[in-house]
TORMARBA-999442 format. One record per residue: residue number from 1; chain; x, y, z of N, C-alpha, C, CB in turn. Coordinates in steps of 0.001 Angstrom, whole numbers, plus 500000, padded with zeros to 6 digits. Glycine has a CB too. Layout:
BEGIN
+-----+---+--------+--------+--------+--------+--------+--------+--------+--------+--------+--------+--------+--------+
:   k : c :    n.u :    n.v :    n.w :   ca.u :   ca.v :   ca.w :    c.u :    c.v :    c.w :   cb.u :   cb.v :   cb.w :
+-----+---+--------+--------+--------+--------+--------+--------+--------+--------+--------+--------+--------+--------+
: NUM : A :      X :      Y :      Z :      X :      Y :      Z :      X :      Y :      Z :      X :      Y :      Z :
...
+-----+---+--------+--------+--------+--------+--------+--------+--------+--------+--------+--------+--------+--------+
***
This chain:
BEGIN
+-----+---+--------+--------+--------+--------+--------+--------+--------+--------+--------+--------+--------+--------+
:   k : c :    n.u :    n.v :    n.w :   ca.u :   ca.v :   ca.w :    c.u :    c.v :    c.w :   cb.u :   cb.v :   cb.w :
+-----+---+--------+--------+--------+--------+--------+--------+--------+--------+--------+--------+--------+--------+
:   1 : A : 720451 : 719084 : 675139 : 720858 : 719513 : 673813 : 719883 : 718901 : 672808 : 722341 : 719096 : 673503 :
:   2 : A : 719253 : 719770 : 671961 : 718241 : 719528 : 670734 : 719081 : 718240 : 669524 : 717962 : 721402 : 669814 :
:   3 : A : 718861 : 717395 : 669404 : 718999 : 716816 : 668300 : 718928 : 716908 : 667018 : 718624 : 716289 : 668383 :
:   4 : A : 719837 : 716886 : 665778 : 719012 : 717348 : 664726 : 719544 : 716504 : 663695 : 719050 : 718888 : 664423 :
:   5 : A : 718817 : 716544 : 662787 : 719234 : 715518 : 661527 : 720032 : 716462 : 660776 : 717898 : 714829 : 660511 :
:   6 : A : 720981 : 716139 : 660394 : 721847 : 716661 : 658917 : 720759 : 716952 : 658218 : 722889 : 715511 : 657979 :
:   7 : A : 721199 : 718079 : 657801 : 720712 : 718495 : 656497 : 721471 : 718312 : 655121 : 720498 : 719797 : 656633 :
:   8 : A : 721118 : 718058 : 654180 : 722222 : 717788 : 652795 : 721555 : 718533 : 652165 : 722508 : 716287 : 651974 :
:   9 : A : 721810 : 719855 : 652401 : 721658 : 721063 : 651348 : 722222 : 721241 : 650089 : 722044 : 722111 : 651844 :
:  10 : A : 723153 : 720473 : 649864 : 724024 : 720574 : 648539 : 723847 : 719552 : 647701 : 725453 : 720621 : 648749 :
:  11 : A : 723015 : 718718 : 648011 : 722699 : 717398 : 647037 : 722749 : 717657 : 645831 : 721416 : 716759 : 647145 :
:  12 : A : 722226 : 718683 : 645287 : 721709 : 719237 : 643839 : 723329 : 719396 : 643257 : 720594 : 721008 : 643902 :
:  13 : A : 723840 : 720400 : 644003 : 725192 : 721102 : 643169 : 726557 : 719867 : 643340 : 725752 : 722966 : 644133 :
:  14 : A : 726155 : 718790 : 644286 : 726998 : 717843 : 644636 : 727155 : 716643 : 643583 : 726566 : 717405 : 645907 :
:  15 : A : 725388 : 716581 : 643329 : 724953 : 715691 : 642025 : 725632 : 715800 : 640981 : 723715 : 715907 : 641523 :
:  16 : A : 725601 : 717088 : 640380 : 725798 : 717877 : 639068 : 727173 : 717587 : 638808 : 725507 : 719503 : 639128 :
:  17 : A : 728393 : 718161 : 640166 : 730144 : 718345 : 640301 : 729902 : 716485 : 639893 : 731167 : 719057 : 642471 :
:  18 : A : 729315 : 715291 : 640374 : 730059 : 714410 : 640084 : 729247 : 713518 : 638669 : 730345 : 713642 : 641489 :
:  19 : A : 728195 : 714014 : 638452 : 727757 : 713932 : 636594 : 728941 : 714508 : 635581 : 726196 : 715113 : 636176 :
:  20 : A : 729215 : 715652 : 636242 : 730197 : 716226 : 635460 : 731609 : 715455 : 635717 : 730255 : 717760 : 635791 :
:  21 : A : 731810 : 715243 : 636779 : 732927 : 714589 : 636915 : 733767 : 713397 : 636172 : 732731 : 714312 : 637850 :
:  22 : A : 732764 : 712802 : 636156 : 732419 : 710765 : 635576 : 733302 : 711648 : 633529 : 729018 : 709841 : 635484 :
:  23 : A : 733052 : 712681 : 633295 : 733646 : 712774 : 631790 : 734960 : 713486 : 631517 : 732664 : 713499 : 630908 :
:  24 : A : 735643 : 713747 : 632908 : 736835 : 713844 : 633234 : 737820 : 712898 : 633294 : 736795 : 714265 : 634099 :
:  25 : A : 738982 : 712842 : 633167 : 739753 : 712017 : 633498 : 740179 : 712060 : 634729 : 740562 : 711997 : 632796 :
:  26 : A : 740581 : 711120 : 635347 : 740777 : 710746 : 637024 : 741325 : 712001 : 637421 : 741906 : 709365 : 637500 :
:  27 : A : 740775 : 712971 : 638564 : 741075 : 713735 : 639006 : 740277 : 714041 : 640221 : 741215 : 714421 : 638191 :
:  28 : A : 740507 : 715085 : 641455 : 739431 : 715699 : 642009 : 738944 : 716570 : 641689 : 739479 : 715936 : 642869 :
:  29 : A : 737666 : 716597 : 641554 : 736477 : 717650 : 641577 : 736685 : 718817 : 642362 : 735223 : 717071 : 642103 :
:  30 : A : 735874 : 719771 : 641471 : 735731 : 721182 : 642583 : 734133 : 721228 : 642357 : 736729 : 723014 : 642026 :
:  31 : A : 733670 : 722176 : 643583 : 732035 : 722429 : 643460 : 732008 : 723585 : 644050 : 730951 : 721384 : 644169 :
:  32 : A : 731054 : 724270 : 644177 : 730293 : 725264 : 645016 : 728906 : 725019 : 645536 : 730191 : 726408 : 644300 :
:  33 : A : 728643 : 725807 : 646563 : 727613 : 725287 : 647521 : 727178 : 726138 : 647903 : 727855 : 724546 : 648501 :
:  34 : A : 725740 : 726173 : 647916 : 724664 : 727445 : 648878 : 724384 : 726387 : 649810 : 722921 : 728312 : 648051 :
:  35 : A : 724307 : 727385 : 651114 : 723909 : 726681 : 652638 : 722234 : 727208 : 652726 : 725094 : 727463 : 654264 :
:  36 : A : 721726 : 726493 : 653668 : 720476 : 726593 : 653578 : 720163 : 727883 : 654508 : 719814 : 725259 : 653944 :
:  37 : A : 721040 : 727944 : 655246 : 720673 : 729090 : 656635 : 722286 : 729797 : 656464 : 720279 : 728091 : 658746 :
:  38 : A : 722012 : 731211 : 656637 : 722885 : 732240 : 657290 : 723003 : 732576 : 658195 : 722900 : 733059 : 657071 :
:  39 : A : 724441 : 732737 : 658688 : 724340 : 733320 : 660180 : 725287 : 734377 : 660305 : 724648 : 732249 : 661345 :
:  40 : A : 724608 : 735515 : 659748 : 725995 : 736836 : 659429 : 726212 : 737266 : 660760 : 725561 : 738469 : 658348 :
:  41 : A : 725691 : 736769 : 662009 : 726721 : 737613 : 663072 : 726697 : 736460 : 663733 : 726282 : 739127 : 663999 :
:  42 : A : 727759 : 737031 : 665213 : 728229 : 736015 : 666097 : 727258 : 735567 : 667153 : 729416 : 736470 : 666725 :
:  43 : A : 726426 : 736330 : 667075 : 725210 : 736079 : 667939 : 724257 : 734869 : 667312 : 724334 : 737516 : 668051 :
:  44 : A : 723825 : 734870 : 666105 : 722920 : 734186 : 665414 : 723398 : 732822 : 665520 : 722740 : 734670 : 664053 :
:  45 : A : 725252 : 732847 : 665379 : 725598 : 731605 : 664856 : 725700 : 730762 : 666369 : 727092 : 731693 : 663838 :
:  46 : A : 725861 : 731895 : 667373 : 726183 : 731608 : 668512 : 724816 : 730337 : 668814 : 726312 : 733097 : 669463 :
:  47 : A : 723721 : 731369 : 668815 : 722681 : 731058 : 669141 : 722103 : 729518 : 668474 : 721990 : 732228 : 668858 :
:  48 : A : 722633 : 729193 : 667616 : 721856 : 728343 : 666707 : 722979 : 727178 : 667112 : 721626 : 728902 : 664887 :
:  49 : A : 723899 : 726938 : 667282 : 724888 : 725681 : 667441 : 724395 : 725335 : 668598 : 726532 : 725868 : 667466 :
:  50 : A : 724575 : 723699 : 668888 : 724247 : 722730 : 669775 : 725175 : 723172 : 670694 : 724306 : 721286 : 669343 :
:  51 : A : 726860 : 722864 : 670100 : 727599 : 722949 : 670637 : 728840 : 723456 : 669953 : 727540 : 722040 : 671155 :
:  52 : A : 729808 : 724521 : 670879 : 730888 : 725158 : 670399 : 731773 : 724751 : 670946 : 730934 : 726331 : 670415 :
:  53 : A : 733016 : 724451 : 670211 : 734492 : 724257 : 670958 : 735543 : 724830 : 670018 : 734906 : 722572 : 671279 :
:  54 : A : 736628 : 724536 : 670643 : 737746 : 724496 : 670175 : 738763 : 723371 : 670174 : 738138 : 725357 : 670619 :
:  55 : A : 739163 : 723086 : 669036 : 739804 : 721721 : 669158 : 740569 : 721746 : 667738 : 738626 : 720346 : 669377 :
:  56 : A : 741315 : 720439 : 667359 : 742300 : 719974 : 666584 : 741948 : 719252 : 666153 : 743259 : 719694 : 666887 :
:  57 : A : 742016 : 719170 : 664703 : 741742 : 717912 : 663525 : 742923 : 716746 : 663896 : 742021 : 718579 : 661603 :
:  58 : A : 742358 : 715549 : 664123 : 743220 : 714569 : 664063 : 743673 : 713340 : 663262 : 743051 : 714291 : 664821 :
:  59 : A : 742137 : 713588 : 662893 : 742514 : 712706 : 661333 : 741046 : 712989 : 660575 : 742874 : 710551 : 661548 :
:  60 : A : 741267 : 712356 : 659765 : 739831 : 713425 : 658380 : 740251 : 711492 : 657644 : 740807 : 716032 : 656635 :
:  61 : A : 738968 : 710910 : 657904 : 738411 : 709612 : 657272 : 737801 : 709738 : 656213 : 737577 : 708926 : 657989 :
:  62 : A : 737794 : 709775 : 654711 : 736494 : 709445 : 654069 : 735347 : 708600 : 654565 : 736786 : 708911 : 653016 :
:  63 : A : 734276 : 708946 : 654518 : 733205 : 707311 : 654637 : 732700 : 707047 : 653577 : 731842 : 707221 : 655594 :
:  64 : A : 731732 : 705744 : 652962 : 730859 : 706057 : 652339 : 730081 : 706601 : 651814 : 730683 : 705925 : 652403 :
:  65 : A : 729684 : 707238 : 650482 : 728970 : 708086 : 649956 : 727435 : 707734 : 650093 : 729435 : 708231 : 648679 :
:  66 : A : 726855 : 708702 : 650500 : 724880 : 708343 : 650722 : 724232 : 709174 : 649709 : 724004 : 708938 : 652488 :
:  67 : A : 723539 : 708381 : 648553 : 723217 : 708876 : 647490 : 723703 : 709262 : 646245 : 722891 : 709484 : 647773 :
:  68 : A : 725177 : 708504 : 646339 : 726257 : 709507 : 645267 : 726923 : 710409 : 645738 : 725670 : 710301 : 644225 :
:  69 : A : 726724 : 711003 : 646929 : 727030 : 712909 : 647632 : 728443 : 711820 : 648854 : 724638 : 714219 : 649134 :
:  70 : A : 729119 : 711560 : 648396 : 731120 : 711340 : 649624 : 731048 : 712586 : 650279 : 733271 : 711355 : 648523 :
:  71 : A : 731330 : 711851 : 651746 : 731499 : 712389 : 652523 : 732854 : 711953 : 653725 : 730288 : 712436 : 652783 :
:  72 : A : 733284 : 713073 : 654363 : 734616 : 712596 : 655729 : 733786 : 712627 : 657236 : 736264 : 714140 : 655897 :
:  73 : A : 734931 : 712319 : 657541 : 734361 : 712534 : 658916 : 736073 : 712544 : 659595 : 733034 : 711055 : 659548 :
:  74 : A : 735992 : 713637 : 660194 : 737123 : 714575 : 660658 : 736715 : 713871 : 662538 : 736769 : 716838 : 660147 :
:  75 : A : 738213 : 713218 : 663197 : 737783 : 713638 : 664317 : 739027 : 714873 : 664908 : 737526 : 712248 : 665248 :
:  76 : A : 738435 : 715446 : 666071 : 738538 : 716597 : 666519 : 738895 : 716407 : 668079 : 737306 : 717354 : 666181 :
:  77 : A : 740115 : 716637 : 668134 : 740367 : 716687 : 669975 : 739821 : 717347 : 670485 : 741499 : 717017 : 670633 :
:  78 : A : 738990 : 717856 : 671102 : 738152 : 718911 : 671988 : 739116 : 719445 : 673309 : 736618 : 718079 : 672630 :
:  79 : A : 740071 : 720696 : 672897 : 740710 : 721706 : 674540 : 739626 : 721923 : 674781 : 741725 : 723291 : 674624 :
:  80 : A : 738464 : 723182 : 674085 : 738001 : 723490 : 675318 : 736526 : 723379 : 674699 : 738566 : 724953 : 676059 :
:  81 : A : 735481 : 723383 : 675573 : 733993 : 723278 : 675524 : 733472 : 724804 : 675681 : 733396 : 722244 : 676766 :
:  82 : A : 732988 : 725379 : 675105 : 731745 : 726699 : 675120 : 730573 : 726199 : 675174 : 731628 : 727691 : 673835 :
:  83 : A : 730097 : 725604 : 674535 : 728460 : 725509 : 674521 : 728465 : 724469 : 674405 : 727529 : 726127 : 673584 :
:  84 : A : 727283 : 723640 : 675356 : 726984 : 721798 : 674912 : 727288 : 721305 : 675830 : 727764 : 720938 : 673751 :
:  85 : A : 726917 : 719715 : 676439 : 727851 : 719207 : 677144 : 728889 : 718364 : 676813 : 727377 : 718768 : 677874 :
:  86 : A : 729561 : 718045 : 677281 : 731123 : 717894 : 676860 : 730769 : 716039 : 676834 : 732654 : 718699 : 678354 :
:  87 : A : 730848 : 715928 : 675545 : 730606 : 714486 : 675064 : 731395 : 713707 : 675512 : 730637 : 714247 : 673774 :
:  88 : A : 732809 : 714457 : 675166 : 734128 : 713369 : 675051 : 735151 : 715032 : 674906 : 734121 : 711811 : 673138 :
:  89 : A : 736294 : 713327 : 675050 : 737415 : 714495 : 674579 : 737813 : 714703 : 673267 : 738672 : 714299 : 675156 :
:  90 : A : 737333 : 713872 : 672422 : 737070 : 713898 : 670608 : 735246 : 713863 : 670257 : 737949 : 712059 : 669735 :
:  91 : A : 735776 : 714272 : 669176 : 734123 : 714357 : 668626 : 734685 : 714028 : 667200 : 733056 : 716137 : 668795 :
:  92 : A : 733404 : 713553 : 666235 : 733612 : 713774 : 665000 : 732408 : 714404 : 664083 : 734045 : 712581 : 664564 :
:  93 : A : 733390 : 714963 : 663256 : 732987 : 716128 : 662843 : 732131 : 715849 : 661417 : 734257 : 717069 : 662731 :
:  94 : A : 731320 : 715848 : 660905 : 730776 : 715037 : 659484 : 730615 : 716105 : 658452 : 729183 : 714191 : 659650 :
:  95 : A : 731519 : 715971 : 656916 : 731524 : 716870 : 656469 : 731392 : 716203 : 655098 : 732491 : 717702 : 656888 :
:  96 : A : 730711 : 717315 : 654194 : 729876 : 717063 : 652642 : 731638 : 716994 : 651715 : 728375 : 719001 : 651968 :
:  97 : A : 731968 : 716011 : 650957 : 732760 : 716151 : 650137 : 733981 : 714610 : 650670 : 733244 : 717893 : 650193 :
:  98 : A : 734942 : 714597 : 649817 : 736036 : 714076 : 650446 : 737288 : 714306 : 649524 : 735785 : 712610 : 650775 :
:  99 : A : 738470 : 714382 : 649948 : 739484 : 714800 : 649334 : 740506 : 713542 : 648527 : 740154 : 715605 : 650414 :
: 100 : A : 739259 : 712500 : 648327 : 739644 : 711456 : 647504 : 739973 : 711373 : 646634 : 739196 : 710871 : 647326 :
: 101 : A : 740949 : 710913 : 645589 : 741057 : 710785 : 644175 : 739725 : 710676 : 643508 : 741878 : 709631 : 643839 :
: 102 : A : 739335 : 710985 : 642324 : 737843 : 711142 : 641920 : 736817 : 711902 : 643084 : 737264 : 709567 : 641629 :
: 103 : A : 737188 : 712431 : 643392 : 735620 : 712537 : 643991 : 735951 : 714188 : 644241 : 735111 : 711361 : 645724 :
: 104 : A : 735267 : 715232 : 645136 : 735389 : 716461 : 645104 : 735725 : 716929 : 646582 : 734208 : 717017 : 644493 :
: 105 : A : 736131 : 718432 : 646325 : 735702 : 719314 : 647401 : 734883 : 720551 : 647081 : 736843 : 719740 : 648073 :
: 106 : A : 734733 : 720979 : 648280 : 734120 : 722393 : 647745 : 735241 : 723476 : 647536 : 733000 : 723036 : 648866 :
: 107 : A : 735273 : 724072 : 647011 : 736005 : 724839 : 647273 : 736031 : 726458 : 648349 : 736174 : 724855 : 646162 :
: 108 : A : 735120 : 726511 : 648998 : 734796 : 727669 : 649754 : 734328 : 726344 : 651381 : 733183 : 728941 : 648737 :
: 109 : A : 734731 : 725460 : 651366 : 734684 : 724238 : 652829 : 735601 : 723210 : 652433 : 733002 : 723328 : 653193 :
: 110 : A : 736855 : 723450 : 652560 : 737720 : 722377 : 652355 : 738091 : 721466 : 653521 : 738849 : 722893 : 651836 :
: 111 : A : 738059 : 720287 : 652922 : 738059 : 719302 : 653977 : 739039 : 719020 : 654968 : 737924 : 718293 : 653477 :
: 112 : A : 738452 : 719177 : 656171 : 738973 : 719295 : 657254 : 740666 : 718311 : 657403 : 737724 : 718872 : 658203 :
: 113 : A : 741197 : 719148 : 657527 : 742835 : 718432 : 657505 : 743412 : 717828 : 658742 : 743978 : 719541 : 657159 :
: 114 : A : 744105 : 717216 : 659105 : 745298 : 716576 : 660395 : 746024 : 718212 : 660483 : 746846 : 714844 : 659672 :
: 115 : A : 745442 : 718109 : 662145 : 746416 : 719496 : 662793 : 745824 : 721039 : 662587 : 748039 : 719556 : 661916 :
: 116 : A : 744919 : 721046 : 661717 : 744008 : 721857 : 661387 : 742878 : 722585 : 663160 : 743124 : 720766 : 660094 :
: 117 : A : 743744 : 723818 : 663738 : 742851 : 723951 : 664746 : 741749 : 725256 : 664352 : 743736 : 724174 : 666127 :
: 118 : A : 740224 : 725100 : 665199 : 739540 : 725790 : 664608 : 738688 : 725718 : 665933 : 739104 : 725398 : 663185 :
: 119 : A : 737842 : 726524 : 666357 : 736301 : 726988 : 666631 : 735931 : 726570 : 666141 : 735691 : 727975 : 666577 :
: 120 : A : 734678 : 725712 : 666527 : 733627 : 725314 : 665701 : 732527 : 725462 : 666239 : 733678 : 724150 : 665286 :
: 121 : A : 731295 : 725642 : 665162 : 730002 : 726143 : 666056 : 729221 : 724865 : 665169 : 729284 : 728192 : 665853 :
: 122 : A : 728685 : 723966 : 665723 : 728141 : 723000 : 665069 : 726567 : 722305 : 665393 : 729131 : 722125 : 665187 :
: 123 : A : 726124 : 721512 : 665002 : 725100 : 720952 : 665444 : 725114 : 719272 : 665440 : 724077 : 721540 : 664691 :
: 124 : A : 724645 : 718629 : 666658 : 724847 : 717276 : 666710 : 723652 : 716388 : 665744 : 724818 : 716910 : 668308 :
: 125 : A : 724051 : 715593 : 665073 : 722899 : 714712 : 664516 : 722694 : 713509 : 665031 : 723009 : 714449 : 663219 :
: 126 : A : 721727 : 712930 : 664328 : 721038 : 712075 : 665424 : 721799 : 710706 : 665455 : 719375 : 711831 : 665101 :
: 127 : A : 723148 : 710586 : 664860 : 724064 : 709284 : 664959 : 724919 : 709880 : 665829 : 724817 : 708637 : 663579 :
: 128 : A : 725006 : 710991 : 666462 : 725983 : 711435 : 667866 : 727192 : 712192 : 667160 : 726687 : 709886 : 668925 :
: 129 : A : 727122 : 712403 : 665607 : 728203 : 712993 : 664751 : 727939 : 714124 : 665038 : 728298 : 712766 : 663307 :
: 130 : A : 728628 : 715190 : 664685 : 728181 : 716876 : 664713 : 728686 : 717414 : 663159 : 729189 : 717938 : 666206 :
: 131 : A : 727784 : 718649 : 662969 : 728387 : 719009 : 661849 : 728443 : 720444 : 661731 : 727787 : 718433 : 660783 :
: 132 : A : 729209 : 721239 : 661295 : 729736 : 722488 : 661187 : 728649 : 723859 : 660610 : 730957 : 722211 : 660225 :
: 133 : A : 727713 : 724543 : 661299 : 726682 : 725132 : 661224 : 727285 : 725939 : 659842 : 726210 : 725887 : 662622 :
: 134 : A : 726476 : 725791 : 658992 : 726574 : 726276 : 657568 : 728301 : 726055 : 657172 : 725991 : 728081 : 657475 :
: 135 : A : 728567 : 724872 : 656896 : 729904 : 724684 : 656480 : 730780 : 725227 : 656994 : 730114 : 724896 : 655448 :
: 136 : A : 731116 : 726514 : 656127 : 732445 : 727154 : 656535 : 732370 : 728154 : 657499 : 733119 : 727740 : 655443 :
: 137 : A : 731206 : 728586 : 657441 : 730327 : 729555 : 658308 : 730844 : 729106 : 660218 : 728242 : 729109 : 657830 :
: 138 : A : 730556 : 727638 : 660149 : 730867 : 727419 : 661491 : 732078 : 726596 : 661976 : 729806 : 726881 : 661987 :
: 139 : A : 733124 : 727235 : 660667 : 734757 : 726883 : 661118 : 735296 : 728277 : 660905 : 735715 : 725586 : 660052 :
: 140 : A : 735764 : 728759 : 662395 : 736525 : 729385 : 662434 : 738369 : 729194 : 662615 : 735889 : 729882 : 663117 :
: 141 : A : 739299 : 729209 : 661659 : 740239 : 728965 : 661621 : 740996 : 729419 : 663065 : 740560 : 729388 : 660462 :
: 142 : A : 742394 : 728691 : 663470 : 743282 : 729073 : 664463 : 744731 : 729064 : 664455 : 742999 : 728451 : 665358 :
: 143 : A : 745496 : 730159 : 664295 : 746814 : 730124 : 663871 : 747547 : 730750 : 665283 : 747042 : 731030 : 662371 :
: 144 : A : 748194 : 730045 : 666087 : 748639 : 730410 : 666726 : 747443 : 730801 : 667789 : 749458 : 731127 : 666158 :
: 145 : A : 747455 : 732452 : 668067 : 746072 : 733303 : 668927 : 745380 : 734037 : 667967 : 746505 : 734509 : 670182 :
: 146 : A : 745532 : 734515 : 666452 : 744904 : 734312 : 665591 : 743539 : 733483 : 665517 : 745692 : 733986 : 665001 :
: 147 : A : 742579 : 734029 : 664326 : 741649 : 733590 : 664306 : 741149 : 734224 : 662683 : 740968 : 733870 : 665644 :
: 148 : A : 740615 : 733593 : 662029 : 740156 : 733868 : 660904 : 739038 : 732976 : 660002 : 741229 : 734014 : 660335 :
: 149 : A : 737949 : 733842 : 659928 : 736978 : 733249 : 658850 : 737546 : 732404 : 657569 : 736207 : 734451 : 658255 :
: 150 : A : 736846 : 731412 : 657690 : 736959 : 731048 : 655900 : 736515 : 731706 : 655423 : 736476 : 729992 : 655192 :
: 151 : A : 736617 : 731117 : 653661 : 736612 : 732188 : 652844 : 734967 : 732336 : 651932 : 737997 : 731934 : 651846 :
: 152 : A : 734303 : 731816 : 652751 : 732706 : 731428 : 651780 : 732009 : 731817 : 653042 : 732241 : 729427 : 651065 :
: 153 : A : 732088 : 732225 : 654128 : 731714 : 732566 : 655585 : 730091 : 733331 : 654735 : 733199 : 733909 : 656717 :
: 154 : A : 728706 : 733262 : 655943 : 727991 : 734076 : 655822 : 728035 : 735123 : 656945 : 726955 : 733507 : 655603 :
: 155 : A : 728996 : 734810 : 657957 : 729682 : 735877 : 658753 : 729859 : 737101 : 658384 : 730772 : 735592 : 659024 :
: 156 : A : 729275 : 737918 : 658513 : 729492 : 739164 : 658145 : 730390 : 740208 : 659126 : 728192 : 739624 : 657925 :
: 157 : A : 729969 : 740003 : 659711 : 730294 : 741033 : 661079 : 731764 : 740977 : 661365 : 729469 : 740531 : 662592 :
: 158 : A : 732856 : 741534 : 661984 : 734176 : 741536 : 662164 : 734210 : 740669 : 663489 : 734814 : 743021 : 662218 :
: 159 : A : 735307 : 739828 : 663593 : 735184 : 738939 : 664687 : 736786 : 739447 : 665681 : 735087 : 737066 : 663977 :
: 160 : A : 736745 : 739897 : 666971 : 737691 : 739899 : 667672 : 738983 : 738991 : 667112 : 737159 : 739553 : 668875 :
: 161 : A : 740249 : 740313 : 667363 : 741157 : 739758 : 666359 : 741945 : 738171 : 667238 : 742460 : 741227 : 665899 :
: 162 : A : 741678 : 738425 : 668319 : 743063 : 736996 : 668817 : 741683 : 735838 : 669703 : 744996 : 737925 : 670705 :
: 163 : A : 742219 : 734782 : 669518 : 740795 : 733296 : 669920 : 740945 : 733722 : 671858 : 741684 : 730578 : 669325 :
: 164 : A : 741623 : 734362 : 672593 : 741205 : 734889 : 673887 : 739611 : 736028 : 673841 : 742701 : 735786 : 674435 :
: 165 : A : 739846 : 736800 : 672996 : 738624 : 738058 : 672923 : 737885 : 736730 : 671958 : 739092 : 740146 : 671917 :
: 166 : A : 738068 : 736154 : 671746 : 736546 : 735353 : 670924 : 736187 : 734518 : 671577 : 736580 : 734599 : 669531 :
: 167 : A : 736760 : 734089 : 672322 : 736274 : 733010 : 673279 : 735354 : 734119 : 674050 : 737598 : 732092 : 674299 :
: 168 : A : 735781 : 734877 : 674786 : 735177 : 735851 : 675783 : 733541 : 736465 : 675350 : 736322 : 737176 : 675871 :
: 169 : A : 734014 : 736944 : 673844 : 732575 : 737602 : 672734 : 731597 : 736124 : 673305 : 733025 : 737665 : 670181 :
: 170 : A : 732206 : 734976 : 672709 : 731069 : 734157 : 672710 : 730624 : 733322 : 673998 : 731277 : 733290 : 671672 :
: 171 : A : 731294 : 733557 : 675288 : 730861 : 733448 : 676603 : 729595 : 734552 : 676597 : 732146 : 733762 : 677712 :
: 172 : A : 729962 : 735842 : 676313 : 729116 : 736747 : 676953 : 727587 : 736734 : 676088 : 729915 : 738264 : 676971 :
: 173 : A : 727712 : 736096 : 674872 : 726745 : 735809 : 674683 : 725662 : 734574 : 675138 : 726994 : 735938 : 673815 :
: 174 : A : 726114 : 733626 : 675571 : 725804 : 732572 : 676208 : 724531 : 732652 : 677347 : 727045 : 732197 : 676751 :
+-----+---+--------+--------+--------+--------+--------+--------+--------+--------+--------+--------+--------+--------+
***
């Protein structure tokens, strides 16, 4: 599996949400965010993640902010493995924002919640964290056998309606 450094594509619009923030009174922030890469079909996104699973938010940590830009780190029970080798039976998940008093989210990648199950198509960085291939782009929600894009997705394409036919779509691409 390729290694890769995080990218912090949102530094700029992350900067700005908490300049602006500091003349607010204590509250959380909202922002918006352009990703650096698109992946409007299931193939592209397929293709480009280290590693895909399916798993359960188990707890969502703030960490330390690097540069001013707060960030969480979500870990994730891992059921099942698609792509990658199977690290563990948790992983954690590293995500731009935190749902701290003062500080922000995005609003089109909200921070990963407790119990929250999802697909994820991600990429590992080079501290062994992984992170969610274009934000929201590479969380696919799970309700039940349901399955549904977020809402800032560069997903274009229609995705098999129940997580059995999506699991299967993204075997056969493999």
């Amino acid at each position: 599996m390729k290694t890769r450094t995080f990218i912090r594509s949102r530094a700029v619009g992350v900067a700005g949400a908490l300049l602006l923030g500091g003349c607010a009174s204590p509250q959380t922030q909202g922002s918006s965010a352009s990703w650096a890469n698109a992946y409007p079909t299931l193939r592209e996104l397929t293709g480009a993640s280290d590693a895909i699973l399916v798993g359960t938010v188990q707890k969502s940590t703030p960490v330390p902010a690097v540069d001013g830009i707060p960030f969480t780190d979500a870990t994730v029970a891992v059921k099942t493995w698609l792509k990658g080798t199977p690290a563990a039976s948790a992983i954690t998940v590293h995500q731009t924002g935190s749902a701290a008093r003062d500080t922000f989210v995005s609003a089109g990648d909200p921070i990963m919640e407790p119990g929250e199950s999802s697909m994820l198509f991600v990429l590992k960085n080079s501290d062994g964290t992984y992170t969610a291939l274009s934000g929201p782009t590479g969380r696919l929600l799970i309700s039940g056998t349901a399955v549904e894009k977020m809402p800032e997705t560069s997903l274009a394409e229609s995705l098999p309606g129940t997580l059995p036919e999506l699991i299967a779509a993204v075997k056969r691409l493999l």
